[in-house]
N, C-alpha and C positions, 0 to 999 in steps of 0.2 A: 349416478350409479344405480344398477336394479337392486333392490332389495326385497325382504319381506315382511311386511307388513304385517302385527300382530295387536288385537284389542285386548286389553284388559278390564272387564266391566265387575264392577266390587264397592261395594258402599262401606266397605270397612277398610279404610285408610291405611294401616297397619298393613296388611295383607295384599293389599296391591302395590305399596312399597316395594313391598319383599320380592315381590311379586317382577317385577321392573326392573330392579337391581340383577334377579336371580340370572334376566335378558337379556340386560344391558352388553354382554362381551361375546354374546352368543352367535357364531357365524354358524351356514348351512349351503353347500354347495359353492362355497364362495363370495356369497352374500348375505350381506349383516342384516341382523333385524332389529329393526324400528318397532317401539312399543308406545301404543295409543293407550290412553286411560280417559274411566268413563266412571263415575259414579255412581249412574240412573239408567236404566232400559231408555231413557226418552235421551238423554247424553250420547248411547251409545248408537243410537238411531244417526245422530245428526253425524258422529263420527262415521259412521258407513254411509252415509248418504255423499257425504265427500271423498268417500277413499274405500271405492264400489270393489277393489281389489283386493280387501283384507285375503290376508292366507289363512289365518286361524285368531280366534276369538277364548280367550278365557273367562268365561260367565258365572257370576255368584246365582244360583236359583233363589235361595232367599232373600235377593234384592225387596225393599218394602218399599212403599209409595204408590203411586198412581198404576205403574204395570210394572211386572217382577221381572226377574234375568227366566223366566220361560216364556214371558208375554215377550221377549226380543228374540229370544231364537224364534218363536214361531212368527214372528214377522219377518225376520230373517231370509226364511227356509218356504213360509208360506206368502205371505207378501211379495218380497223382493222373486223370491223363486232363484236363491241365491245358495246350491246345493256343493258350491266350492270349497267354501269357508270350512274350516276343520272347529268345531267347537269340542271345547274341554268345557266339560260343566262341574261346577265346585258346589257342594254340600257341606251345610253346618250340622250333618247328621250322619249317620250310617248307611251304606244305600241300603234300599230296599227292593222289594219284586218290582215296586212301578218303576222302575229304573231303565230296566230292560227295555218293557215296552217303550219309553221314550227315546231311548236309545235307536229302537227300531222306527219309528213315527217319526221322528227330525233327524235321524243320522249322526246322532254325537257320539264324536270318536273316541273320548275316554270320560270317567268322572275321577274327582279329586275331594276328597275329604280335608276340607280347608284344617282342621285338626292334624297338626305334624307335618305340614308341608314343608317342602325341604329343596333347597334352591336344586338340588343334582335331579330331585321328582319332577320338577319345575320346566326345569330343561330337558330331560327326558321326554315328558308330553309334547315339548313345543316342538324337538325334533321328530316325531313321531304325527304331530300336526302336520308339520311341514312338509314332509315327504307323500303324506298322503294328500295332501292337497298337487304338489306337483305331479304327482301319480294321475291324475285327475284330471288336471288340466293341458299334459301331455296325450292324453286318451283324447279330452275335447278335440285340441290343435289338431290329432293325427285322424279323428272323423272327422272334422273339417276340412283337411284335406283330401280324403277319399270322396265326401261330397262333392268337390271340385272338379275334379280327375273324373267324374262320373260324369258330372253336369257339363264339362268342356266337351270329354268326350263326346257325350250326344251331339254338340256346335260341330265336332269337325267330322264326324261322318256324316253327315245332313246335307255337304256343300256337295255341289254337283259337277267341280270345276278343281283345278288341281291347282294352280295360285290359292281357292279360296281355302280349298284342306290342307295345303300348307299353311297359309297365313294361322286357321285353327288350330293349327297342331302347335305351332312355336306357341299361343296365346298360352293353351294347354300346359305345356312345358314350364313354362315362363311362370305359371300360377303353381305348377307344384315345387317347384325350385325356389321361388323367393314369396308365393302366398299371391291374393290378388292383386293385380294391377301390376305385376311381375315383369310384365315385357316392356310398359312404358317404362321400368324404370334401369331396367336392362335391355339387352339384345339379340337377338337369335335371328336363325338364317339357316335354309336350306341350298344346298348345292348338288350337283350332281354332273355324273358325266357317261354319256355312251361310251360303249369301246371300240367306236372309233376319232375319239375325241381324246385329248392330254390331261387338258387343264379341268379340272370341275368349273361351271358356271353358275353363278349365284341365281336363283332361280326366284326365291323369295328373301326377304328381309326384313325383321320386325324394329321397333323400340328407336335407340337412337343412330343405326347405322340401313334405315330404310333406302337410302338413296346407293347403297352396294348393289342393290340388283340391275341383274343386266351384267356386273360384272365378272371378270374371275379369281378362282378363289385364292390364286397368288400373290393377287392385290391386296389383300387382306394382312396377309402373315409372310414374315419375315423368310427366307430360303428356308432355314434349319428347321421351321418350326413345320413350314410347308411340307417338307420331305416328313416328318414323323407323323401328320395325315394321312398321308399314300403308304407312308408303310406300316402304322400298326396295326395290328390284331386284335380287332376291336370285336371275336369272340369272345376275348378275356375280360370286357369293359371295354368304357368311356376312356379317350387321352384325354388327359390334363395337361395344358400350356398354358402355364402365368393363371389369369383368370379364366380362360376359357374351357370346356368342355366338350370334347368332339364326341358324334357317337357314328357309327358307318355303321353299313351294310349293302349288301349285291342284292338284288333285286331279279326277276324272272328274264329279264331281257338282256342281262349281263350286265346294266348301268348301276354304274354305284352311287349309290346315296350317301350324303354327309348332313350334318346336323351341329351346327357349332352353336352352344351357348353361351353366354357371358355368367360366369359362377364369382361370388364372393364367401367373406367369412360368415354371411347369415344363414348358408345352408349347412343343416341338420343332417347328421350321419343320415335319421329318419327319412330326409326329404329327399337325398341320394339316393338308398337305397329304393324311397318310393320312381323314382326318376330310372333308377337303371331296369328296374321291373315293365316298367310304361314302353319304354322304348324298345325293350327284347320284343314285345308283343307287336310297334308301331311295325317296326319291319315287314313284319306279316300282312298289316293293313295294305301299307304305301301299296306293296305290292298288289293286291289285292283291287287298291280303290287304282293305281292306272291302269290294270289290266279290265275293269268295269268301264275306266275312262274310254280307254280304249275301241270297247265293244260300242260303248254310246259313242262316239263320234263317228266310228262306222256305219251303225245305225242310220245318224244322221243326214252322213255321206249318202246312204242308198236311197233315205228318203227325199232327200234335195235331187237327186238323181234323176227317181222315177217321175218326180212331178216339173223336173227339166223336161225329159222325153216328152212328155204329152203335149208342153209347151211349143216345143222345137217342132214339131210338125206341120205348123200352121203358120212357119217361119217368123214368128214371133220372137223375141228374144227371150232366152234361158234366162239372164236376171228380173224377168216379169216377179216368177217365183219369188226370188230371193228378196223383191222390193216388198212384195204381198205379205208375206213371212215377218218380214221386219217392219212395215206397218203397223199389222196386227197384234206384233209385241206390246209396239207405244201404247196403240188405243185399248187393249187390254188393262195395261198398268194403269190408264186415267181412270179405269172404271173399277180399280181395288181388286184385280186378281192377285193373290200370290204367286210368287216366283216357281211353284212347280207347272201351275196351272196356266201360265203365263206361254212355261215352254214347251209342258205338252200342245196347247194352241197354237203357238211358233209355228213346230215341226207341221202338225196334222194340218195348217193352211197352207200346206207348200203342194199337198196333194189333192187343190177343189176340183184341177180338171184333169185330172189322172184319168177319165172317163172318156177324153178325145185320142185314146190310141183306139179306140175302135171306130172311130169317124175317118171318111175318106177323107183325103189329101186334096180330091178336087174340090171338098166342100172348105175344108179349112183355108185352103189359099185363094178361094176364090174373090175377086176383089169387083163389088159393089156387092147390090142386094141380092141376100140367096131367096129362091122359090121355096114358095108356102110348104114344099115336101122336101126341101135341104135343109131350110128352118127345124121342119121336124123331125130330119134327120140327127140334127147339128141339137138341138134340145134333149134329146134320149142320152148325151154323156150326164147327165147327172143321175140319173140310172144305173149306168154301166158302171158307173165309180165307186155309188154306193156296194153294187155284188160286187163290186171286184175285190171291196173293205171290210166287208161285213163279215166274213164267218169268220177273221182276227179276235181272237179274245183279248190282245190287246188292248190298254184304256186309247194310246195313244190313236191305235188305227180304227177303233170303233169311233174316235170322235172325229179322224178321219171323214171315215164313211157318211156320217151325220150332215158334215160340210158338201162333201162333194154332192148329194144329194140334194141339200138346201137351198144352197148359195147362189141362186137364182130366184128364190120366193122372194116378193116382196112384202112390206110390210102391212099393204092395204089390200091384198091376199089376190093382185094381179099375176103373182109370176106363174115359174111351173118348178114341176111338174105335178106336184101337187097342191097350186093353190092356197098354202097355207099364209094365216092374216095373224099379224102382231106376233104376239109373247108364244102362240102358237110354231113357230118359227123357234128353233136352238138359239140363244145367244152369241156362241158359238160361231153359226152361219149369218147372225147377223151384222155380226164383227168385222167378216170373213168379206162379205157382198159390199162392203161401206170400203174395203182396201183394194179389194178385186176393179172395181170401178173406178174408181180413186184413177188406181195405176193407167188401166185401159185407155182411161181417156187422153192420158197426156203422153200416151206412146203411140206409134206408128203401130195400126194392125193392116191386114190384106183391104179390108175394105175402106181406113179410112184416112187422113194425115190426124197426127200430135193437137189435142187441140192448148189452146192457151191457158195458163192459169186463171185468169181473171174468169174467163167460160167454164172453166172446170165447178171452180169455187161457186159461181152464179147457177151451175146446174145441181151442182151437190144439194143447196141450200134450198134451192127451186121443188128437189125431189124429197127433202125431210120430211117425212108426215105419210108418204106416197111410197117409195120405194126403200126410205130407209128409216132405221127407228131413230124414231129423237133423243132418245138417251146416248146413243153409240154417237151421235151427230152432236152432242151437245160437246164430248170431248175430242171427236173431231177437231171442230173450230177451234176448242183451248189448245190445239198440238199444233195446229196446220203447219205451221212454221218448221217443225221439228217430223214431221209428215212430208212435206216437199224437201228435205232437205236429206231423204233417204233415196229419190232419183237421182239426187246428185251423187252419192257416193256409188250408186250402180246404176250407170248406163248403161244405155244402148249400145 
């Protein structure tokens, strides 16, 4: 059973008798208090040392011996750094002006003139202890929560992806509803539904019912409870059914949003009310982060697109791109980029030969070796690609331009268009030249047939030092496997 824990530290026997008895039948909120006794500052040390929760503490200041009842609060309060505890300080004298100030310097909640103490004074102080300590320690609990709700929030706008800002959001949820570690030990789920769809579909799934998604949200709940989903008014609030918590809302595209959480009796009026507040706002977000989702997948669409077109003309296959793009993912991640910088490089590799819509069509399809003036015709798209990228202030399409420019220089400063040798050369473009060739070689172009793995692998390794950098080559070789195995999912 919880209770409240109270010290009584007094070298005078009599008095903290009195002291214990005045306690003994004392309830506060519903819960009894337990009364510790100490007869030494160095007593009551070991007494808080194991029972780090005291609520309030009654201290003799003229304790004698080795340290006094002030040598303990200030260990207490400066020490421990233990500012919860409600101390009453008791005096065998009158107060006096130092009083105050110590009053103000450790925070003791009241003094007692051990002279006429009186069990109903007794209990008075300890309820007036007690409530200021849980005053207190409901302020900690409820900034710790706001910390939460801060610090989650930051996790679930950050994701780039609408599984991962869901997954966030229930975490989120989950922590201001039941405290951390909230969603392991319950469950939440988002569902939703166009309007041209019936049933909402489970879309994410936390805690112990992860393996719902994918499904619908009828599978879940019973008819009756299902029908009072669809039809409350979840203006007015959260439904409540059994343990769950539903919260809706419509969204800009007409689909509705649901949000079911698993609630029990360990939620706080507090933690509700912080919970219905969070969600009024979420609404606003969801909408907000698909409608960005949105834009960037379209984005992406037009950049996989243009660097399609450039492809396509030289009858090459469209999934050249997509395998280079995805390449350049892997061997990114082996070399420690983060996940934004990861997909800016994704994207901006998909555009290195955007630079071949200005090449004829007779040079690109032509099959054997072109002449020393189609060569240099056919060498100017890293040029053209770059102006074609550059006056974007975009990060994504200036690191673009970077590539398409590049991605031709080799590392022992043989290529073109400018010659450039080593670390002189973007990382970027060298990432980019190691996927670009990669792919080339073991696909069909105008001039050549597919060549074999085992020759791919022997010229890759052949060219480290010369055409490619050996750090990008080092993780090369640690993915290959996981590098050949991205042709297979996009062929020819």
């Amino acid at each position: 059973m919880d209770v409240w824990k109270v010290l009584v530290v007094d070298a005078d026997g009599q008095t903290l008798t009195d002291t214990v008895l005045a306690l003994a039948r004392l309830e506060y909120l519903g819960r009894a208090v337990i009364v510790f006794k100490a007869f030494s500052a160095s007593d009551a040390r070991a007494v808080v040392s194991v029972h780090p929760d005291m609520a309030a503490t009654f201290v003799d200041l003229g304790l004698e011996g080795e340290a006094t009842g002030l040598d303990f609060i200030k260990w207490l309060r400066l020490d421990l750094d233990n500012w919860s505890v409600q101390v009453v300080a008791r005096l065998s004298r009158p107060l006096g002006e130092g009083d105050e100030a110590l009053a103000q310097e450790f925070e003791i909640a009241d003094f007692q003139e051990k002279k006429g103490l009186s069990p109903v004074g007794i209990r008075l102080s300890a309820l007036s202890a007690l409530r200021a300590h849980e005053a207190l320690k409901t302020l900690s609990e409820r900034h710790g929560d706001l910390r939460r709700v801060i610090e989650a929030s930051s996790h679930v706008f950050r994701n780039v992806d609408v599984p991962d800002f869901e997954r966030e959001t229930l975490t989120c949820l989950g922590s201001i509803l039941h405290g951390p570690g909230g969603t392991d030990r319950r469950f939440g789920l988002f569902a939703s539904r166009t309007p041209d769809e019936t049933v909402p579909r489970i879309t994410t799934a936390t805690g112990r019912f992860r393996h719902l998604e994918g499904q619908k949200l009828n599978q879940l709940l019973d008819p009756a409870a299902y029908a009072k989903v669809l039809s409350h008014d979840y203006s007015k609030g959260a439904l409540s059914i059994g343990k769950l918590r539903v919260y809706g809302f419509r969204v800009r595209d007409s689909s509705e949003v649901f949000i079911v959480l698993e609630d029990n009796d360990d939620s706080t009026e507090w933690n509700l009310d912080l919970l219905e507040a969070f969600t009024m706002n979420l609404a606003v977000a969801v909408d907000n982060f698909r409608l960005f989702s949105g834009m960037e997948n379209a984005r992406n669409d037009l950049v996989f697109a243009l660097g399609e077109m450039a492809e396509s003309r030289s009858e090459e296959t469209w999934n050249h791109v997509k395998r280079v793009a995805e390449i350049v993912q892997i061997i990114a991640q082996g070399l420690g980029m983060g996940e934004f910088e990861t997909e800016q490089l994704r994207m901006a590799a998909s555009l290195h030969d955007l630079g071949k819509l200005s090449i004829s069509e007779d040079i690109l399809a032509k099959e054997g070796k072109l002449s020393e003036e189609e060569f240099e015709a056919m060498k100017s798209h890293a040029k053209v690609g770059f102006e074609m990228l550059k006056t974007s202030n975009r990060g994504l399409f200036r690191t673009a331009a970077q590539i398409a420019l590049e991605h031709h220089e080799n590392w022992d400063g043989t290529g073109y268009p400018r010659g450039l040798r080593g670390e002189e050369i973007s990382l970027y473009s060298r990432i980019v030249t190691v996927a670009d060739v990669f792919d080339a070689l073991g696909n069909r172009r105008a001039y050549k047939k597919p060549w074999q793995t085992p020759d791919i692998l022997e010229f890759m390794y052949r060219e480290t030092g010369r055409k490619f950098d050996p750090r990008v080559m080092d993780v090369f070789f640690e993915r290959v496997d996981e590098l050949s195995e991205v042709r297979h999912r996009f062929p020819d």
